[in-house]
C-alpha positions in Angstrom: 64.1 182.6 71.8 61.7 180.4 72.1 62.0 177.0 74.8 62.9 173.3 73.8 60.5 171.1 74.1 61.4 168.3 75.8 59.8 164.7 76.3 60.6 161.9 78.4 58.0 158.7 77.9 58.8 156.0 80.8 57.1 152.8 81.8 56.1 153.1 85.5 58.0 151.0 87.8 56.3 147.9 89.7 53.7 148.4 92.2 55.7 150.9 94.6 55.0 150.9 98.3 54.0 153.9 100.1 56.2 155.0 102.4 54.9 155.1 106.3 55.0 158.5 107.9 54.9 158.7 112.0 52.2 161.1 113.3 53.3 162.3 116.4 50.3 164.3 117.5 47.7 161.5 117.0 49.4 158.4 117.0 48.5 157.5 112.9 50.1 156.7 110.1 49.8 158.5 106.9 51.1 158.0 103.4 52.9 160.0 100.4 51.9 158.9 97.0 54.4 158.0 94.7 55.3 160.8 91.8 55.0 157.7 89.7 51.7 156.0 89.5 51.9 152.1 90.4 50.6 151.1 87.0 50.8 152.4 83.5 53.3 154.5 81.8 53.8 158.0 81.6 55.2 160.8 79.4 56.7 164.0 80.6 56.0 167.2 77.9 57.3 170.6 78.5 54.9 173.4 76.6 55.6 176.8 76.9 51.5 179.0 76.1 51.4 182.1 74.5 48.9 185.3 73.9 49.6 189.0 73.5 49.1 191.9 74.3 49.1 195.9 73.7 51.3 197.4 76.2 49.3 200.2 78.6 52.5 201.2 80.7 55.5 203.4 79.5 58.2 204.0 81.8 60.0 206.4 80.7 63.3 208.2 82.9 63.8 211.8 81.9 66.4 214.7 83.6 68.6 217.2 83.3 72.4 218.0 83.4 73.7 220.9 84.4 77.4 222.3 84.2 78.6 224.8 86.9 82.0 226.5 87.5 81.6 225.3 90.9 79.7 222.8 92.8 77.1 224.7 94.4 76.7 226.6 91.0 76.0 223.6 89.3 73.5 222.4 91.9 71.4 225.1 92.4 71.0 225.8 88.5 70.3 221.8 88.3 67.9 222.3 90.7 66.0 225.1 89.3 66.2 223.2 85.7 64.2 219.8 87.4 62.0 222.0 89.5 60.4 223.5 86.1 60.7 219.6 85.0 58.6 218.3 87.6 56.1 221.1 87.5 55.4 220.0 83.6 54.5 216.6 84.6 52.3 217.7 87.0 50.8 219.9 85.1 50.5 216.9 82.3 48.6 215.1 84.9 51.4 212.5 86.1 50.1 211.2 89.6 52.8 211.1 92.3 53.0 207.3 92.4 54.1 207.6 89.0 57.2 209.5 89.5 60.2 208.6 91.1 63.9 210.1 91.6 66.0 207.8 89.6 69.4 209.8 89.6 71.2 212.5 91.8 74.6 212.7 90.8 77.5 215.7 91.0 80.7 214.9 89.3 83.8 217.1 88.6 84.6 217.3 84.9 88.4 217.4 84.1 91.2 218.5 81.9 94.1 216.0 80.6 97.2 216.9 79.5 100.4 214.9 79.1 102.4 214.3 81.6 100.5 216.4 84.1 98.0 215.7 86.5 94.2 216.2 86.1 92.8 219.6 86.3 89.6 220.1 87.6 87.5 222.6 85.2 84.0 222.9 86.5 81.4 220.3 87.6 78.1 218.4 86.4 75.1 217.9 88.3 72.9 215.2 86.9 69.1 215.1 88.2 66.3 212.1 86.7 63.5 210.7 87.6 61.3 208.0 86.5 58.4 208.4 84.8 54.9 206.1 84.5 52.7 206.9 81.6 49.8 205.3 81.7 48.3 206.3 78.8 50.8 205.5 76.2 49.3 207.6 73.4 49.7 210.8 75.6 53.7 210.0 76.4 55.3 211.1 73.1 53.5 214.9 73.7 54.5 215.1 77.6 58.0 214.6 76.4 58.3 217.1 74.4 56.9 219.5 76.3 59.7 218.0 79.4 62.4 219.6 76.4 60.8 222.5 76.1 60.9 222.8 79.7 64.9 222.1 80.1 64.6 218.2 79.9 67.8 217.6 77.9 68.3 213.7 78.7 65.8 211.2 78.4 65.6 207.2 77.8 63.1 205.1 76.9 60.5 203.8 77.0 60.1 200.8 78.7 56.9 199.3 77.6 54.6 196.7 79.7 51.5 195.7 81.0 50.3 197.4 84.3 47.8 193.9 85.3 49.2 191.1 83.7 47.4 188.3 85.7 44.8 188.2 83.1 47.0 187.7 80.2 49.3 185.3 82.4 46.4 183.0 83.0 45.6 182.7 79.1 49.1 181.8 78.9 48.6 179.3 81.6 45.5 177.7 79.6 47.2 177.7 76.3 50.3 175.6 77.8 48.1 173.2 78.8 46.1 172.8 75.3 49.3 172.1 74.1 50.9 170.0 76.4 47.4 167.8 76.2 47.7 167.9 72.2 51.2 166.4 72.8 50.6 163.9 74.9 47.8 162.7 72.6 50.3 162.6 69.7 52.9 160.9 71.0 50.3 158.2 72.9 48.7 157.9 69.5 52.2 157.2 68.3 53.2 154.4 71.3 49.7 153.0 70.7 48.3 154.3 74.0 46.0 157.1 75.4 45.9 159.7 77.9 44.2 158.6 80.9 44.8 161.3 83.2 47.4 164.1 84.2 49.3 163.6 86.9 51.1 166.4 88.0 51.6 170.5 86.3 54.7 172.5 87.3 55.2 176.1 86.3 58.7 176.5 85.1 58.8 180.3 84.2 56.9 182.9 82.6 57.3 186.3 80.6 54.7 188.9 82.0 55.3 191.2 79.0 57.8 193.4 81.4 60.5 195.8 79.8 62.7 194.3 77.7 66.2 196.4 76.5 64.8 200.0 75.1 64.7 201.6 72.3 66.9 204.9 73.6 65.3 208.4 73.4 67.3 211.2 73.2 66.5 214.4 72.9 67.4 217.5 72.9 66.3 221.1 73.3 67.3 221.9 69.6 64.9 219.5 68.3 62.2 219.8 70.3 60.0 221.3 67.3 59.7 217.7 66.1 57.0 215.7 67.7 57.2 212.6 69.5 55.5 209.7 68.9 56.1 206.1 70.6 54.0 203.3 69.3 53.4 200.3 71.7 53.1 197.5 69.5 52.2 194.3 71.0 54.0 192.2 74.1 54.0 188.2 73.7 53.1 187.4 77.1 54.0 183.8 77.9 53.8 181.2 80.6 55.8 177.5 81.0 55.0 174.6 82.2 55.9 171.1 82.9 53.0 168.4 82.8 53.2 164.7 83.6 50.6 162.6 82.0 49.2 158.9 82.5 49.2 156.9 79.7 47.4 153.5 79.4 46.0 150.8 76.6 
């Protein structure tokens, strides 16, 4: 969804006085400028810049479950399960800093029946971490080889940029190319021009970060098909508010 455009064209008030600040330290006075120039009138545009990019990051959490008669059972045969998980990554080349324990979790599994109270029948362990892929192209391949290696839940991928300052700051630039071509339009339009800018707020931006997944499940039964993600392209984006000066 993309953001309103707002624009608020007001005639400057009269000559405004500046307001006299005390300088304890040195015994001076200083001033703060008006937001408003003294003269003039000025127009308000809110623009939001946009550029894109292909994502280079896949985050991708992947795990296993494990159901045990008991507790410990379920542990310990979870535990063996994510230790041949782990090994698979790094043996794929996943860096340490680019894996992270997402879930630990051991929960009793019941049985219902009416009128009478819960049953307990066994119990689940749950075991994921989070994955980094930084090349994208390689992540469909790791995954499968995760299933064949006792993965049986994964989600994903979340796709972004791993530096987005770059992008961001074409953003930036394009915002203001547009705010610039608006203020011309609507100074053309009041019979005015733009003298100057007088002031640029950010009011958000959209770095390209991971938006709702598409969700990945797989399991060990179909892990003869091969896995393919394609990145596509991230609209990177940056708001801003600019004030401009506006004269004959």
């Amino acid at each position: 969804m993309r953001l309103a455009l707002p624009v608020m064209i007001a005639l400057a008030a009269l000559p405004v006085a500046t307001l006299p600040v005390a300088a304890a330290a040195q015994g001076q006075q200083t001033s703060i400028q008006p937001m408003i120039p003294a003269s003039g009138t000025v127009v308000d545009v809110v623009a939001e810049g946009r550029t894109t990019r292909v994502p280079d990051l896949a985050t991708i959490r992947a795990g296993v479950v494990t159901p045990g008669a008991t507790a410990a059972q379920a542990l310990a045969d979870n535990a063996t399960a994510m230790a041949r998980v782990l090994a698979a990554l790094r043996k794929a080349g996943v860096a340490p800093r680019d894996l992270a324990t997402a879930t630990v979790q051991l929960a009793p599994q019941y049985r219902y029946a009416e009128n009478q109270p819960p049953v307990i029948t066994g119990y689940q362990a749950t075991n994921s971490v989070s994955v980094r892929f930084r090349d994208v192209a390689r992540s469909g391949a790791i995954l499968d080889a995760l299933v064949k290696e006792g993965a049986n839940q994964i989600d994903g991928p979340n796709l972004s940029l791993a530096e987005p300052d770059a992008a961001l700051d074409e953003a930036r630039a394009d915002a203001v190319k547009r705010a610039r071509a608006r203020a011309d339009l609507y100074a053309r339009a009041a019979g005015l021009r733009v003298v100057r800018i007088v002031s640029i707020a950010e009011a958000g931006q959209d770095s390209g970060g991971p938006e709702r997944p598409v969700m990945l499940m797989a399991r060990a039964a179909k892990a003869d098909a091969s896995t393919e993600i394609a990145p596509g392209e991230k609209d990177i984006t940056a708001t801003l508010q600019v004030r401009f000066l506006l004269d004959q």
